[in-house]
PDB file of N, CA, C and O in Angstrom:
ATOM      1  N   UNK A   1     203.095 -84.805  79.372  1.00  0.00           N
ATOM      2  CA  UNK A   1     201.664 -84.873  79.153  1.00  0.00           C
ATOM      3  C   UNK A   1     200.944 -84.266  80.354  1.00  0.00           C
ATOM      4  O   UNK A   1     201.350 -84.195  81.514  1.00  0.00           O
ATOM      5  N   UNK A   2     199.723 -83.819  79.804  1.00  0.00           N
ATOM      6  CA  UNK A   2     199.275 -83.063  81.256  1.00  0.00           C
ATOM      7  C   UNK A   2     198.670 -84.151  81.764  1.00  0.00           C
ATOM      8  O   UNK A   2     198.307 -85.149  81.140  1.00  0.00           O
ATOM      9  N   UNK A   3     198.519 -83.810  83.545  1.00  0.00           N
ATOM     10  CA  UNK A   3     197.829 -84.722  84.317  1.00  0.00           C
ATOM     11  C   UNK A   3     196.634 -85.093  83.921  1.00  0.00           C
ATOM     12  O   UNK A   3     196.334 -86.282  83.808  1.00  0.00           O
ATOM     13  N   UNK A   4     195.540 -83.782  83.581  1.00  0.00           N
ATOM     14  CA  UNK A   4     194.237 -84.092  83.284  1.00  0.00           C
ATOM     15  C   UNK A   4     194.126 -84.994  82.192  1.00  0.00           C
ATOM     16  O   UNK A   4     193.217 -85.806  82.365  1.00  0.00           O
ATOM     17  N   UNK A   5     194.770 -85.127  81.083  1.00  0.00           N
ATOM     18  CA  UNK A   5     195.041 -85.842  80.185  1.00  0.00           C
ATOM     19  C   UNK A   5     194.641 -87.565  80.501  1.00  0.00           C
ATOM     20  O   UNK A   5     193.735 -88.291  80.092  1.00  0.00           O
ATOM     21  N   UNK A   6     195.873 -87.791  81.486  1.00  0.00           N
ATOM     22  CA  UNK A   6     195.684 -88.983  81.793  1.00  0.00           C
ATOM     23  C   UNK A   6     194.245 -89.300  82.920  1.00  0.00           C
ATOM     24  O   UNK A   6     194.341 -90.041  83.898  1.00  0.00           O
ATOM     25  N   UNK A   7     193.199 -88.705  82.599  1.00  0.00           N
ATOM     26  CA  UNK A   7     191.818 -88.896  83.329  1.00  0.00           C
ATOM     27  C   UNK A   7     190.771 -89.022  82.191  1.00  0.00           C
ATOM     28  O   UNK A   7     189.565 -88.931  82.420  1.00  0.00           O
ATOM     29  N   UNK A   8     191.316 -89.249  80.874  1.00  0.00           N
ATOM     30  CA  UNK A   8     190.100 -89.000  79.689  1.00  0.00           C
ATOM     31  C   UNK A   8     190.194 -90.646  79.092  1.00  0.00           C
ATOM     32  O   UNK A   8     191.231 -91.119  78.627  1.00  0.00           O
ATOM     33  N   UNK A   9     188.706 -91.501  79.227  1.00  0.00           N
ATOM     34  CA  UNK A   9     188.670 -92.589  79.113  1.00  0.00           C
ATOM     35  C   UNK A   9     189.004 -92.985  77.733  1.00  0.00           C
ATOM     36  O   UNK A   9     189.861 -92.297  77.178  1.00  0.00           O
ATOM     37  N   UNK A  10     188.469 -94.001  77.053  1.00  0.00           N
ATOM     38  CA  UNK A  10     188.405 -94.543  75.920  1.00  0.00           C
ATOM     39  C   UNK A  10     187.303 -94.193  74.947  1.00  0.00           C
ATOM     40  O   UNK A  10     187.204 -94.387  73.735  1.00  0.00           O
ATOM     41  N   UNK A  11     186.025 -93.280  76.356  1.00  0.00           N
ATOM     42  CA  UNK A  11     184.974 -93.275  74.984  1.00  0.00           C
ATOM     43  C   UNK A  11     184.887 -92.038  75.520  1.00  0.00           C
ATOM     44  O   UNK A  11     183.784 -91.632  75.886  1.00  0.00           O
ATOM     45  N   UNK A  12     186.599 -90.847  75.718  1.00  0.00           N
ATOM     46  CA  UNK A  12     186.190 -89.560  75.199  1.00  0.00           C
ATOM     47  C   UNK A  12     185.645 -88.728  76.765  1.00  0.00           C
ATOM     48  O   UNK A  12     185.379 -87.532  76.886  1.00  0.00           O
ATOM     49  N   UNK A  13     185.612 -89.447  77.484  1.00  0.00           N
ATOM     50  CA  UNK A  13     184.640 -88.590  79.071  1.00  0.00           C
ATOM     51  C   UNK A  13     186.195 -88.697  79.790  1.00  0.00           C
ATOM     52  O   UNK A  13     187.168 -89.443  79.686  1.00  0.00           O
ATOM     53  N   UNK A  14     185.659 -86.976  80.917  1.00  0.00           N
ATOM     54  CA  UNK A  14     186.510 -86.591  81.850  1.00  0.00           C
ATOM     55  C   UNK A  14     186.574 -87.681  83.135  1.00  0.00           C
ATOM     56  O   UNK A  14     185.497 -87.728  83.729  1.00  0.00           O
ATOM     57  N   UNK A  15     187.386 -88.372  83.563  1.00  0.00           N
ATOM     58  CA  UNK A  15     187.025 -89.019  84.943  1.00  0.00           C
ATOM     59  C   UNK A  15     186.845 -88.589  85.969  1.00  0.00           C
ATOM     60  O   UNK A  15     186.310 -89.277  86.838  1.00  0.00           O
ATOM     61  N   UNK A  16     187.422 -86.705  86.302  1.00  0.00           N
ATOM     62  CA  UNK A  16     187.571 -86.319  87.556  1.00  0.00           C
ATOM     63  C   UNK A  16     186.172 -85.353  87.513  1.00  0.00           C
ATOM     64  O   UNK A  16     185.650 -84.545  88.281  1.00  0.00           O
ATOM     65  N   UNK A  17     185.927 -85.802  86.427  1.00  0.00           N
ATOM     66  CA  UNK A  17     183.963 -85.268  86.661  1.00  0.00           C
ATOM     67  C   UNK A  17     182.512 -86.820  86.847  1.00  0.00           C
ATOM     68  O   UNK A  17     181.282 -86.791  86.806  1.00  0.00           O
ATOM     69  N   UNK A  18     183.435 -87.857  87.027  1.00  0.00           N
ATOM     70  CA  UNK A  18     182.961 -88.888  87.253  1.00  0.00           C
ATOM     71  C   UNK A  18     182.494 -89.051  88.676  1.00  0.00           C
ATOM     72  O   UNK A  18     183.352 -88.835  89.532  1.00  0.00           O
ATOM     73  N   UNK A  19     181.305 -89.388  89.080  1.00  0.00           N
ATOM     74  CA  UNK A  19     181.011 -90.007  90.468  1.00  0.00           C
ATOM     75  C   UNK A  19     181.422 -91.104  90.714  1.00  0.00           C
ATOM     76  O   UNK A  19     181.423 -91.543  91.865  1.00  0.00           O
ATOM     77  N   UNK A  20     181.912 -91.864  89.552  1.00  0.00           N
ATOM     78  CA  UNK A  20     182.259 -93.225  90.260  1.00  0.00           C
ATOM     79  C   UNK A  20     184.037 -92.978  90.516  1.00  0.00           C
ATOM     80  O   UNK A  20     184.653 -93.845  91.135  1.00  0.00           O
ATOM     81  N   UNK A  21     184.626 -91.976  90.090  1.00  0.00           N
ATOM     82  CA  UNK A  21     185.883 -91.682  90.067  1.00  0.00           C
ATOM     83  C   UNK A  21     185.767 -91.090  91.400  1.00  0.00           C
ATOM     84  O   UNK A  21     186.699 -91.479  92.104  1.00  0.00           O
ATOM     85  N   UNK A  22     184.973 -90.294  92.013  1.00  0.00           N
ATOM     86  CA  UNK A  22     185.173 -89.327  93.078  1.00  0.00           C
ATOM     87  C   UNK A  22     185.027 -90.062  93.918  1.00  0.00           C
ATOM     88  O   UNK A  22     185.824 -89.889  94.839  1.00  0.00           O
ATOM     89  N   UNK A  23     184.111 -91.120  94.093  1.00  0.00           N
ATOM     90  CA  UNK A  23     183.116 -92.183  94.707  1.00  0.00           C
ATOM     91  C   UNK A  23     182.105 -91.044  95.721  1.00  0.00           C
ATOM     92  O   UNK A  23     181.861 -91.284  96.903  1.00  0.00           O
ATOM     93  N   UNK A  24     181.675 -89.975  95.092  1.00  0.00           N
ATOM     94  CA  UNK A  24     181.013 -89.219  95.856  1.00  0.00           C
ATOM     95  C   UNK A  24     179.315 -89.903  96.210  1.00  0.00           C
ATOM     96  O   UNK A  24     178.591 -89.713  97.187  1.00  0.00           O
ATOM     97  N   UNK A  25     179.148 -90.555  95.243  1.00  0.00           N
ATOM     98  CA  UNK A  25     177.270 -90.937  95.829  1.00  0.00           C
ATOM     99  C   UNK A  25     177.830 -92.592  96.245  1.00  0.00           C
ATOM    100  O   UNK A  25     176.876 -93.363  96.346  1.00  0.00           O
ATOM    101  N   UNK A  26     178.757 -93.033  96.415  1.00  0.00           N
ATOM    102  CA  UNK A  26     179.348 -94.176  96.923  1.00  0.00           C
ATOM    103  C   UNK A  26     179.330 -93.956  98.501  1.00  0.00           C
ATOM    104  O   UNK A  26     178.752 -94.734  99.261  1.00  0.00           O
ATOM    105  N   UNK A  27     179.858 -93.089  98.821  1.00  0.00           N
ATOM    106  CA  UNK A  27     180.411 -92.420 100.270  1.00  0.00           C
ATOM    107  C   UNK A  27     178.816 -92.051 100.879  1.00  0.00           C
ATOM    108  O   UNK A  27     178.424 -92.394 101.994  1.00  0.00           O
ATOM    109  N   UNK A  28     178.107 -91.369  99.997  1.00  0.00           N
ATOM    110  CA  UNK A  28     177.062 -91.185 100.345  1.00  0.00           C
ATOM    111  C   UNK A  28     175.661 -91.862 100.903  1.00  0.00           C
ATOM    112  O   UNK A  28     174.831 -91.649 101.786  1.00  0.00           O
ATOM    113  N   UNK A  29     176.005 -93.167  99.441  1.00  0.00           N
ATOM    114  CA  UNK A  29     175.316 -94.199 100.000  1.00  0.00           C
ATOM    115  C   UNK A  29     176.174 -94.969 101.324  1.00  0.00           C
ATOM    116  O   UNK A  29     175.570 -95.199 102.372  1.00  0.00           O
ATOM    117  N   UNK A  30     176.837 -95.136 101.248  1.00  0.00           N
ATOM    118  CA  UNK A  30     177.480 -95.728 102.469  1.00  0.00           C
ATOM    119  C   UNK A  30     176.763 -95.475 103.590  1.00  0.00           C
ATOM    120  O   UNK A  30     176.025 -96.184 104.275  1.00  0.00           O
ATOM    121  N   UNK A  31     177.269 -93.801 103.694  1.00  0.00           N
ATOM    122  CA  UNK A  31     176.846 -92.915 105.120  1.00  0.00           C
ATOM    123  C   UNK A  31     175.044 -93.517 105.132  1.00  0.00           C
ATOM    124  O   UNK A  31     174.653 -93.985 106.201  1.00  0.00           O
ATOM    125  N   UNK A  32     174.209 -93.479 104.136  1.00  0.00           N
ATOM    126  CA  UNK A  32     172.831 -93.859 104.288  1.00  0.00           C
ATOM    127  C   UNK A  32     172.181 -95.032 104.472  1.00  0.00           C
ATOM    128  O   UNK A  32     171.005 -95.247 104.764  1.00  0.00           O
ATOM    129  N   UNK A  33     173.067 -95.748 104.271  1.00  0.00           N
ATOM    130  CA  UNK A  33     173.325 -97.316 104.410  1.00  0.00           C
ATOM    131  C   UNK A  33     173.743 -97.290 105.569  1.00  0.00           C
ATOM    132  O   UNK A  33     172.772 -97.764 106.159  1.00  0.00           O
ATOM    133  N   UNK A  34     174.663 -97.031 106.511  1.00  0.00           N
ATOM    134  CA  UNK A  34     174.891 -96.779 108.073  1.00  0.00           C
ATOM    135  C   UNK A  34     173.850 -96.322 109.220  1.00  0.00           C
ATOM    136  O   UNK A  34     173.814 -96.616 110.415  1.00  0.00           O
ATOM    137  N   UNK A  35     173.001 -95.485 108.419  1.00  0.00           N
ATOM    138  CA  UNK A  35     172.380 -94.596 109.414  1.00  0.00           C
ATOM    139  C   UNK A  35     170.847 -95.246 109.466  1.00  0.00           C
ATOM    140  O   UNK A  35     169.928 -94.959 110.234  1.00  0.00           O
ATOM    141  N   UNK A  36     170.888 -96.304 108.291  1.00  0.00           N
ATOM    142  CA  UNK A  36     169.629 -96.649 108.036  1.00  0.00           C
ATOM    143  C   UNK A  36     169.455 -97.734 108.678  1.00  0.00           C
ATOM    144  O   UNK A  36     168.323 -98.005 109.078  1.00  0.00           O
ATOM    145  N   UNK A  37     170.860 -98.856 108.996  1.00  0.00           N
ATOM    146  CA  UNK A  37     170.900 -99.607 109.975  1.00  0.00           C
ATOM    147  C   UNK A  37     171.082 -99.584 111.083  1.00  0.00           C
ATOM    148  O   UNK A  37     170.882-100.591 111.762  1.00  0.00           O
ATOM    149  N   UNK A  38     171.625 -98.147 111.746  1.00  0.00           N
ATOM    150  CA  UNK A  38     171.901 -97.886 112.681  1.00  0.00           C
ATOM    151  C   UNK A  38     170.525 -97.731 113.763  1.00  0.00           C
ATOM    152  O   UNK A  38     170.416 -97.867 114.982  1.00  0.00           O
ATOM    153  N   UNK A  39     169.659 -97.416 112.785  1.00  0.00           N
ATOM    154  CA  UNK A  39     168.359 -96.735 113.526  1.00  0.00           C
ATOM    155  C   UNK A  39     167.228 -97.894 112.943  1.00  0.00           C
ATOM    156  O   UNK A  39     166.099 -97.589 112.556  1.00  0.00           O
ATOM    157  N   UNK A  40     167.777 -99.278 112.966  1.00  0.00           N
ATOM    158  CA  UNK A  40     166.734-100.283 112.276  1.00  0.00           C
ATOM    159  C   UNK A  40     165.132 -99.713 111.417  1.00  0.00           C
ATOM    160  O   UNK A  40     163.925 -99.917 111.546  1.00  0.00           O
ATOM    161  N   UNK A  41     166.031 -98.923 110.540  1.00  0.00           N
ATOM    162  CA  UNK A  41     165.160 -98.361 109.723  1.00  0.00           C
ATOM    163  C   UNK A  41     164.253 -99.267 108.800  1.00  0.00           C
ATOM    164  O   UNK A  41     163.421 -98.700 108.092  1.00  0.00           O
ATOM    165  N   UNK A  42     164.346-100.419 108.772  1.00  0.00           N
ATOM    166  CA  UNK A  42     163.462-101.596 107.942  1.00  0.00           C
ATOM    167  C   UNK A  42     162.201-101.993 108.786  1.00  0.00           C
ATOM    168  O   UNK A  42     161.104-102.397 108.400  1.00  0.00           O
ATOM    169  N   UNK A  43     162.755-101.722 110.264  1.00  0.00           N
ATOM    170  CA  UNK A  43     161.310-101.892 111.365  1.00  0.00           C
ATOM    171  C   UNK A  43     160.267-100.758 111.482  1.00  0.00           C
ATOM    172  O   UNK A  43     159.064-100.892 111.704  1.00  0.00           O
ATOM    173  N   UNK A  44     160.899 -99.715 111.305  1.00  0.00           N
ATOM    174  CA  UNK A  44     159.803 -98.435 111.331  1.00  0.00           C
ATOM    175  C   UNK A  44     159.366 -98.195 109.961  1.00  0.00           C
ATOM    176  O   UNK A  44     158.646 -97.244 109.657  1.00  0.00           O
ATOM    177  N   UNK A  45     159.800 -99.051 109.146  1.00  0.00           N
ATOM    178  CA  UNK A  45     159.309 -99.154 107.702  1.00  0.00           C
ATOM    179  C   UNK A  45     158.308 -99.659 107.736  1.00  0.00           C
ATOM    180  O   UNK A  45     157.327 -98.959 107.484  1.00  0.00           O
ATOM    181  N   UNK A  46     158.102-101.182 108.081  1.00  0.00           N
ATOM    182  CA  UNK A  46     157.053-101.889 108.223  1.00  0.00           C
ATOM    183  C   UNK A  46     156.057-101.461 109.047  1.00  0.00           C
ATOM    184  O   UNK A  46     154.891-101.809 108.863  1.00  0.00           O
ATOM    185  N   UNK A  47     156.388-100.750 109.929  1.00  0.00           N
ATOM    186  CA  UNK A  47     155.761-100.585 111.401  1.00  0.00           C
ATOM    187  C   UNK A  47     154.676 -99.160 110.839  1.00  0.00           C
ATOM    188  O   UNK A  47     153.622 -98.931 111.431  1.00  0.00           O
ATOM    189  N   UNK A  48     155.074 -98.430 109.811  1.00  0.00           N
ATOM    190  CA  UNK A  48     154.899 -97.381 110.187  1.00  0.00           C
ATOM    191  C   UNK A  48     154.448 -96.806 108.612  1.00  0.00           C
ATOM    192  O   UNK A  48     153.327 -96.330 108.433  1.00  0.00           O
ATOM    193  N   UNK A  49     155.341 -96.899 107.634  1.00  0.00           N
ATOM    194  CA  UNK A  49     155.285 -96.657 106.266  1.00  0.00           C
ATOM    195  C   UNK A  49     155.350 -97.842 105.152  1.00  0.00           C
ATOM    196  O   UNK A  49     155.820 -97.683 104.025  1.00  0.00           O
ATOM    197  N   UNK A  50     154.889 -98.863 105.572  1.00  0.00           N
ATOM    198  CA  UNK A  50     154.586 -99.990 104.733  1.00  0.00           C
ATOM    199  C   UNK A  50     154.335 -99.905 103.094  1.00  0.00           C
ATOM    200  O   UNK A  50     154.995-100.341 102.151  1.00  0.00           O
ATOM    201  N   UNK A  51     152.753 -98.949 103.182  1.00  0.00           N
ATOM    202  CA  UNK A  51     152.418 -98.908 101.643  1.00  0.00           C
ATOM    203  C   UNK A  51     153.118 -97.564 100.625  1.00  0.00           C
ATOM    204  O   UNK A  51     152.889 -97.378  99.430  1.00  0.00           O
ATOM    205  N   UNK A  52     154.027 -96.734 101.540  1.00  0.00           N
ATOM    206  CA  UNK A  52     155.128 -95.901 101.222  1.00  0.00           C
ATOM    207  C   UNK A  52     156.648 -96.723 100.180  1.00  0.00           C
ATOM    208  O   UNK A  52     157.173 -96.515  99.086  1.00  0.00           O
ATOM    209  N   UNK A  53     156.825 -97.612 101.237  1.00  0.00           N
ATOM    210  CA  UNK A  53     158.123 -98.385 101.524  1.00  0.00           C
ATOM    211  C   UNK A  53     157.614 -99.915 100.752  1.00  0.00           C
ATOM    212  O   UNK A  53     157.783-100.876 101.502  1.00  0.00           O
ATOM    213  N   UNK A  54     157.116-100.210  99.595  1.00  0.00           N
ATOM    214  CA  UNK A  54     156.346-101.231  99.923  1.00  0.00           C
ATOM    215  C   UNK A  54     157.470-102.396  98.827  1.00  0.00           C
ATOM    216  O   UNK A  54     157.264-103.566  98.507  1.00  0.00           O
ATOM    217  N   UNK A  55     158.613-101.503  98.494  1.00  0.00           N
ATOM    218  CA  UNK A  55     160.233-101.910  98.036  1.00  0.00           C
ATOM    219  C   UNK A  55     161.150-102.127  98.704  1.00  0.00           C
ATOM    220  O   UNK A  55     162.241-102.629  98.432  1.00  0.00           O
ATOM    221  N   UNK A  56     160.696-101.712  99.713  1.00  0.00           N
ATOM    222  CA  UNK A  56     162.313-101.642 100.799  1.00  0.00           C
ATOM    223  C   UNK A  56     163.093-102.449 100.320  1.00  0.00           C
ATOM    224  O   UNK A  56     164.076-101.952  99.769  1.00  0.00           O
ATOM    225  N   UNK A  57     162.988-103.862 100.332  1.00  0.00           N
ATOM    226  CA  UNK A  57     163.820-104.628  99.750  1.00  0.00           C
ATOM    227  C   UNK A  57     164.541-104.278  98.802  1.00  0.00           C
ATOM    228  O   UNK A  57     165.723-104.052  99.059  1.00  0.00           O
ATOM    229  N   UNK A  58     164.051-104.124  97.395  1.00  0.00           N
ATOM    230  CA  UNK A  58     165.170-103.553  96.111  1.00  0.00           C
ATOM    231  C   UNK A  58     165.612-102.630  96.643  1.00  0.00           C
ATOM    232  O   UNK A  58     166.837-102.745  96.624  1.00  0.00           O
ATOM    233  N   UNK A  59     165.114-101.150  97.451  1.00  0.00           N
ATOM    234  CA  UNK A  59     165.562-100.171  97.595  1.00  0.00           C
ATOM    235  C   UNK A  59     166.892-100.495  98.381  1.00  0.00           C
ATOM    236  O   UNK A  59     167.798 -99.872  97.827  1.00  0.00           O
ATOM    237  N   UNK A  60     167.276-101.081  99.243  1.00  0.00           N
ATOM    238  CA  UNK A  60     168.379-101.699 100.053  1.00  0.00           C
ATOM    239  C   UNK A  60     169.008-102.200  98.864  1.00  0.00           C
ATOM    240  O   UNK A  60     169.828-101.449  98.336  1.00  0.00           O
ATOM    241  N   UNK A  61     168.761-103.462  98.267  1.00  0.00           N
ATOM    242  CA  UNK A  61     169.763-103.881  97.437  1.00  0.00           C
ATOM    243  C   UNK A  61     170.060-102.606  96.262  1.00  0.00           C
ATOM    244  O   UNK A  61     171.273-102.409  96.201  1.00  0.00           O
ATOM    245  N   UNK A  62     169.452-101.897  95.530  1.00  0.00           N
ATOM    246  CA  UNK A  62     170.059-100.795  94.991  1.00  0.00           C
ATOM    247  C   UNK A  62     171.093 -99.943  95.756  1.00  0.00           C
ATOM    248  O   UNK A  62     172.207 -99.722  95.281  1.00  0.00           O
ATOM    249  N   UNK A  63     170.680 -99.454  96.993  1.00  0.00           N
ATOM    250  CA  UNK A  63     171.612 -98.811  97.776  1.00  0.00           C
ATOM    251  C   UNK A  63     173.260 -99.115  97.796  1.00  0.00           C
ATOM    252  O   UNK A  63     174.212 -98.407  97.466  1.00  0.00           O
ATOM    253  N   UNK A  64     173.151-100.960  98.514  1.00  0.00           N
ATOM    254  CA  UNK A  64     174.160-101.753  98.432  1.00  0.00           C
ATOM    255  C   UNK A  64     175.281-101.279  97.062  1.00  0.00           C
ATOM    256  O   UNK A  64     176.393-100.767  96.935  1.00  0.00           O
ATOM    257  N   UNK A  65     173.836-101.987  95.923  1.00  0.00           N
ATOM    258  CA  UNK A  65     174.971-101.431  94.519  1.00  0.00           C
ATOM    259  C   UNK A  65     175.486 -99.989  94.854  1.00  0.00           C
ATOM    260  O   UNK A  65     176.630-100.153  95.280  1.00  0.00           O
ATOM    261  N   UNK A  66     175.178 -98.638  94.862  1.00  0.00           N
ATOM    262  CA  UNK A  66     175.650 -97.478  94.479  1.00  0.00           C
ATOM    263  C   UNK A  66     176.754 -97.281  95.675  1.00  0.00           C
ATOM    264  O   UNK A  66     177.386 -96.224  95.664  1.00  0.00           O
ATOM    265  N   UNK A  67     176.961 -98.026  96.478  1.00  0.00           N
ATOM    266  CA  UNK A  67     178.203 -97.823  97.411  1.00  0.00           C
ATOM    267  C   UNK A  67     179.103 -98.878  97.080  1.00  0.00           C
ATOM    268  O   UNK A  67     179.611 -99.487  98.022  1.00  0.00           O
ATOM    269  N   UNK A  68     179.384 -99.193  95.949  1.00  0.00           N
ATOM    270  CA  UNK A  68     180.252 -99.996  95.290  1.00  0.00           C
ATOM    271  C   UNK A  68     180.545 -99.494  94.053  1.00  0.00           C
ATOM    272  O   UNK A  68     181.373 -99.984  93.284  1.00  0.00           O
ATOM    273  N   UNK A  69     179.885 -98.534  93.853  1.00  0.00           N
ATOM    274  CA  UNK A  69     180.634 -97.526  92.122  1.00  0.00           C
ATOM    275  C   UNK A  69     181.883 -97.326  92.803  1.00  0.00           C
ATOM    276  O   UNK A  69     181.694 -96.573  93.759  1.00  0.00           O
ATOM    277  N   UNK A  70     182.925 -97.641  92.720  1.00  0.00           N
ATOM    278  CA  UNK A  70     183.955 -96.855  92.815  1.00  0.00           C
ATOM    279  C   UNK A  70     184.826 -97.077  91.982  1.00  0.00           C
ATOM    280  O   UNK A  70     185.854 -96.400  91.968  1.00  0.00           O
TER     281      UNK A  70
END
């Protein structure tokens, strides 16, 4: 059987065209999730872009989720 074969789910989709297969926006969020704590990016939120940012909260917990597609 071919390899690619064994990457085709149950409802018919390629997996190695999957982001959650690659974990490419996983890795991504990660890296943005790092850099965002690294540089206490929630303080220059408030400090600075408040009525911009005025989610931060969900926006973090969404983040959280998309670095866990994998």
């Amino acid at each position: 059987m071919d390899d690619k074969r064994k990457l085709v789910t149950y409802c018919g989709l390629y997996c190695g065209d999957c982001s959650g297969y690659s974990q490419d926006i996983a890795k991504v969020a990660q890296k943005l999730n790092v850099q965002l704590e690294r540089y206490k990016y929630d303080l220059t939120v408030k400090a600075m872009f408040s009525k911009q940012f005025k989610d931060l909260d969900q926006f973090k917990e969404n983040l959280i989720f998309l670095t866990q597609m994998k």
